[in-house]
C-alpha positions in Angstrom: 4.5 -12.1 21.8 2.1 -8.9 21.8 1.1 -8.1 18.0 2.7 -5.8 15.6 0.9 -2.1 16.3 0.6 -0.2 13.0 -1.1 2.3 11.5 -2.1 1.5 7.6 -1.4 4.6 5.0 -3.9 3.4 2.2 -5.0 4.9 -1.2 -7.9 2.0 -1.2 -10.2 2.6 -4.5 -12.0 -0.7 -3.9 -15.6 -0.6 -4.8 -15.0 2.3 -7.5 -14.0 -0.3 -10.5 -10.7 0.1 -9.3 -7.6 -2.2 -7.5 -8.8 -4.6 -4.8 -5.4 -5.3 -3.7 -5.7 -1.9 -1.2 -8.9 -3.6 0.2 -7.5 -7.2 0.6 -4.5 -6.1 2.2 -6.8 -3.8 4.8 -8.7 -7.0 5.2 -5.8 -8.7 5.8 -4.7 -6.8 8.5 -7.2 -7.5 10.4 -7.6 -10.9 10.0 -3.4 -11.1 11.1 -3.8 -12.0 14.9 -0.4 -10.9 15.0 -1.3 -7.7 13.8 -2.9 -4.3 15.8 -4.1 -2.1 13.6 -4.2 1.3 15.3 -4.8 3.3 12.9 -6.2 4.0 9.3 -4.9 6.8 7.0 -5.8 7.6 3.6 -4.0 9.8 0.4 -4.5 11.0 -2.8 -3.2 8.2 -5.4 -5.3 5.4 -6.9 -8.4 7.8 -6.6 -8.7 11.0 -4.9 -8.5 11.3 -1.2 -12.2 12.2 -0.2 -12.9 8.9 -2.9 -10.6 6.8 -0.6 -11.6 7.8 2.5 -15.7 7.2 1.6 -14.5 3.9 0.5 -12.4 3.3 3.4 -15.4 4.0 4.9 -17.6 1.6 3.6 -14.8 -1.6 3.9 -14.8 -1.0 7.3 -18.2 -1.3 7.7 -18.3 -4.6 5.7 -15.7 -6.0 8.2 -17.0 -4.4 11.1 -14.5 -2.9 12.0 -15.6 0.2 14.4 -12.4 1.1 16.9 -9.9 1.7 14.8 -9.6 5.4 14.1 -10.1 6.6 10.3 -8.4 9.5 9.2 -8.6 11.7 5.5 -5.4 12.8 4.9 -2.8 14.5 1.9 -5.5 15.9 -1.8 -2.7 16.7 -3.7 1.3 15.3 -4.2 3.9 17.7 -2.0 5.0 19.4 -5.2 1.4 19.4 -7.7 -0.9 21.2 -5.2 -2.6 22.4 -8.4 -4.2 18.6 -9.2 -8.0 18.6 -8.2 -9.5 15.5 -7.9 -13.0 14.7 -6.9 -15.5 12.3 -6.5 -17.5 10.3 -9.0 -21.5 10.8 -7.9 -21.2 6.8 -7.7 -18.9 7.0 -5.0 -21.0 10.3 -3.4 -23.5 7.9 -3.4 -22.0 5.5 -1.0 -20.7 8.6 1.7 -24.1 8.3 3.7 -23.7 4.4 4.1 -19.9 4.6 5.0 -18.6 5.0 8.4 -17.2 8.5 8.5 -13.8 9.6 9.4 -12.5 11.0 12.7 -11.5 14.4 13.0 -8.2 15.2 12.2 -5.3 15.3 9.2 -3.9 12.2 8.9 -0.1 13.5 8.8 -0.6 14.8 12.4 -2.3 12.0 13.2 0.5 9.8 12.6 3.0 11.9 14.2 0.4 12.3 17.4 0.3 8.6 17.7 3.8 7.9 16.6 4.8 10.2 19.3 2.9 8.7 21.9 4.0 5.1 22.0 7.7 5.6 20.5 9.5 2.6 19.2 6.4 0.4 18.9 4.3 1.4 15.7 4.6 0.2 12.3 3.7 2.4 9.4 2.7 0.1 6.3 2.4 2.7 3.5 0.6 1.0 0.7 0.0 4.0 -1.4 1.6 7.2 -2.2 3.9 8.8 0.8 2.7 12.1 1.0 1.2 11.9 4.3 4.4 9.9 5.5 6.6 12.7 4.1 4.6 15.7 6.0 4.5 13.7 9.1 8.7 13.5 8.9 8.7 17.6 8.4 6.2 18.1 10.8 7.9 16.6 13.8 11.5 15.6 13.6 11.5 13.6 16.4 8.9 10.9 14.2 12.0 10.1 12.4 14.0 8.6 15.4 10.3 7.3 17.3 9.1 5.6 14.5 9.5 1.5 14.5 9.8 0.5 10.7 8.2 1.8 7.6 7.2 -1.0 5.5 6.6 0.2 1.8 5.1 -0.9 -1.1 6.4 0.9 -3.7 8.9 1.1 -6.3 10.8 -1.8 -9.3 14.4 -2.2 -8.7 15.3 -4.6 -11.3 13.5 -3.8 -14.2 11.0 -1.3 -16.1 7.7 -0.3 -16.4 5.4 -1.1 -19.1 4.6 2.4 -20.4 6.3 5.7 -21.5 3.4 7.3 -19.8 3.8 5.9 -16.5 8.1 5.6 -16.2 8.3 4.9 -12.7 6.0 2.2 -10.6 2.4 3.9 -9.4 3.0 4.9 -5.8 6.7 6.4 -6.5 5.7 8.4 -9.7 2.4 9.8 -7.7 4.9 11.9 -5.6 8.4 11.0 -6.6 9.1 14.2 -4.1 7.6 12.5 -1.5 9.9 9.2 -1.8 12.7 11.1 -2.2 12.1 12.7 1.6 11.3 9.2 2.8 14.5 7.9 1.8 17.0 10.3 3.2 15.0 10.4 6.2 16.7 8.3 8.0 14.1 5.9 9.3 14.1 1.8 9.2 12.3 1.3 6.6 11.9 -2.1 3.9 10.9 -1.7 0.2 8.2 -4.2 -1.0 8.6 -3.3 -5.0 6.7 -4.8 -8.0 9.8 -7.2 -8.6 8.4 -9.3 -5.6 4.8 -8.0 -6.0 4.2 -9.3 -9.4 5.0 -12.5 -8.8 2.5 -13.2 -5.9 -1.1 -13.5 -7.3 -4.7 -14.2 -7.2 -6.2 -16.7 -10.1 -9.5 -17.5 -11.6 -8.8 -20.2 -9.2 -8.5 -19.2 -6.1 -11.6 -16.5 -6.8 -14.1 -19.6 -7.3 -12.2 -21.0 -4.0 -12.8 -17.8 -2.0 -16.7 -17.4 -3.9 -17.6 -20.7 -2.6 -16.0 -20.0 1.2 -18.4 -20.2 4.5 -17.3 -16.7 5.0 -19.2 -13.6 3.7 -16.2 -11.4 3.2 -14.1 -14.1 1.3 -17.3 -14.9 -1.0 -17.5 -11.0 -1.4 -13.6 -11.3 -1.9 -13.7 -13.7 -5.0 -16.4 -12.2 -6.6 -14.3 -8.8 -6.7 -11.0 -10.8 -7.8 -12.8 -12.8 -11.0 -14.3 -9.1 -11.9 -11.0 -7.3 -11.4 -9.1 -10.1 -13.3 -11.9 -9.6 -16.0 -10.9 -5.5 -16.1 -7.5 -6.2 -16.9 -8.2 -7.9 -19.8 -10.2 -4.8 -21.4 -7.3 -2.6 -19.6 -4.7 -4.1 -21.5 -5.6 -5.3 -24.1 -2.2 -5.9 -25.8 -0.7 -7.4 -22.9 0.3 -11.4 -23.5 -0.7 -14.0 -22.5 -4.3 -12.3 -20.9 -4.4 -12.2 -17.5 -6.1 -14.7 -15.8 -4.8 -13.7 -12.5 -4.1 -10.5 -10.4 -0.9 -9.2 -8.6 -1.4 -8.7 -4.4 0.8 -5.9 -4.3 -0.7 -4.1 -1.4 -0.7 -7.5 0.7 2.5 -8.7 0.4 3.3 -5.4 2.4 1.2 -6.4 4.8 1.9 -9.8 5.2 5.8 -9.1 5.8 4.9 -7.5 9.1 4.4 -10.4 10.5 6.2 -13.0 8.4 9.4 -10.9 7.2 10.8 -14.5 6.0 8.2 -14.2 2.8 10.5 -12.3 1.0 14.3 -12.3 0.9 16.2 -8.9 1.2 19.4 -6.7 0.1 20.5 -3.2 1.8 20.3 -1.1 -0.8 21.1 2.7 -1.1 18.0 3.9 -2.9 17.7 7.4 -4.5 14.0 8.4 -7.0 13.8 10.5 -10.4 12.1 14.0 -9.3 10.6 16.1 -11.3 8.6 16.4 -14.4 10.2 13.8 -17.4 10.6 10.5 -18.9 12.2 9.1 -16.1 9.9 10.9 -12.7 9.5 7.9 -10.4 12.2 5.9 -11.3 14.1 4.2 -8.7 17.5 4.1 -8.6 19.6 2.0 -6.6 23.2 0.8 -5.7 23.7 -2.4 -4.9 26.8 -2.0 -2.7 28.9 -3.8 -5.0 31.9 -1.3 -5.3 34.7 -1.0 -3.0 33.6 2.0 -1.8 30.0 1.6 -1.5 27.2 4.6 -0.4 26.1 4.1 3.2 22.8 1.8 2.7 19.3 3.9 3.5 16.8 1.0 2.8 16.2 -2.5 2.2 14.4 -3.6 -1.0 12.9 -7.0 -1.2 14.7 -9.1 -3.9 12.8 -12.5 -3.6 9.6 -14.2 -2.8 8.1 -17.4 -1.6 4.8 -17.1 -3.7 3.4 -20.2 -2.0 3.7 -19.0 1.3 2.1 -15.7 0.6 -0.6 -17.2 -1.3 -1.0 -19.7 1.8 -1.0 -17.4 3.9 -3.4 -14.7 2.3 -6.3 -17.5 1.6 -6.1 -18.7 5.1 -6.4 -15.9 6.7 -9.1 -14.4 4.1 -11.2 -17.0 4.9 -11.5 -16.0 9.1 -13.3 -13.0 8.2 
């Protein structure tokens, strides 16, 4: 079978003492033989989008990765285009070293490529969906041409840890934005931190990857023991300490191609808008009732850790 063609919509922060998980699933990607990647986006989330794109930049270079096209996209949420966010002079550092971006806007680059091969691209969103949501009001037709949106994003059966942050990271960056994804219309499967939690990277598996033959999985382990160590100092009242770190970003990648990871329900999935104790949070009916909403997504409920975790370290270790 020909592989999976998708374009990657990534908030990566890897290399600015941020999450790795945007980086390993990027990496990931490529490794997948059963993935194309066609195209690489970036937005405004885990850093800010001229941040992302630099380190992007300088991932790609490390993989050597030279084709694919690399594309800056959404600065601000849909709704806050008052939030200015710039780079660190650590990360301005790295701009002259990275491979630059192509030309463009990444929300009409989506809708330029989605458009041009209809039916057959992916779009694996693995940080907030402002660019996803300006592509679907840019061109209608994106809704009915794109393939699947695979999303990571979101907790269906549970809470957050925080008062501050009420709704899981991607969602309460632009709650707006999820909301437009989800009445869109399009295909799209819901990789939230209820699955994402549970599939991780340990002290273990770090001195596993350190001691690989491969450069990028020796680079990988040293950046999983020293995020695992920042956790620690970032929460500090969290128990028991971590000693491992979530994949979230991964796991959404690694469905593509092995949907049979996670287990699924149709859900009909609705986000808390707005400015409040509850902006992000997702809220969803199960389809329980007799007269049930008409389903608009569908929200991973399980996972098979050990197959993940197989599947991630094997592949990791062809780069």
């Amino acid at each position: 079978m020909a592989p999976t063609r998708i374009i990657l919509d990534t908030d990566l922060s890897m290399g600015a003492g941020a999450d790795v998980d945007d980086g390993f699933a990027l990496a990931l990607a490529h490794a997948d033989p059963d993935i194309q990647l066609d195209l690489i986006t970036t937005v405004n989330g885990n850093t800010d989008v001229e941040s992302a794109t630099i380190l992007t930049g300088v991932l790609l270079n490390r993989l050597n990765i030279q084709d694919t096209p690399l594309v800056r996209g959404s600065a601000t949420p849909l709704m806050h285009t008052d939030i200015s966010r710039v780079p660190s002079a650590k990360v301005l550092a790295l701009k002259d070293g990275a491979r630059p971006p192509s030309p463009g806007y990444a929300p009409v680059a989506i809708v330029e490529h989605v458009l041009a091969h209809p039916g057959e691209i992916t779009l694996v969103c693995i940080g907030p969906l402002t660019n996803i949501a300006i592509a679907l009001l840019l061109d209608p037709r994106v809704k009915s041409a794109i393939k699947e949106l695979v999303i990571m994003g979101g907790v269906f059966f549970g809470t957050m840890y925080s008062f501050a942050k009420p709704g899981e990271f991607n969602v309460f960056t632009d709650p707006e934005a999820a909301r437009a994804v989800l009445r869109s219309g399009v295909p799209q499967r819901w990789i939230g931190l209820d699955c994402t939690l549970r599939v991780r990277l340990s002290r273990s598996d770090a001195e596993t990857l350190k001691k690989s033959a491969s450069e990028f999985a020796a680079f990988a382990g040293d950046a999983t023991m020293a995020y695992i160590d920042y956790q620690a100092v970032r929460f500090p009242g969290r128990q028991p300490p971590a000693d491992s770190i979530p994949m979230h970003d991964p796991l959404a990648v690694a469905v593509v191609t092995h949907p049979e990871i996670c287990e699924y329900r149709d859900m009909a999935v609705t986000v808390v808008t707005g400015v409040g104790e509850a902006r992000g949070v997702m809220v969803g009916d199960r389809l329980e009732t007799p007269s049930p909403p008409v389903p608009n997504c569908r929200v991973a409920v399980d996972v098979n850790a050990d197959a993940f975790r197989e599947h991630f370290l094997t592949l990791i270790q062809t780069l």
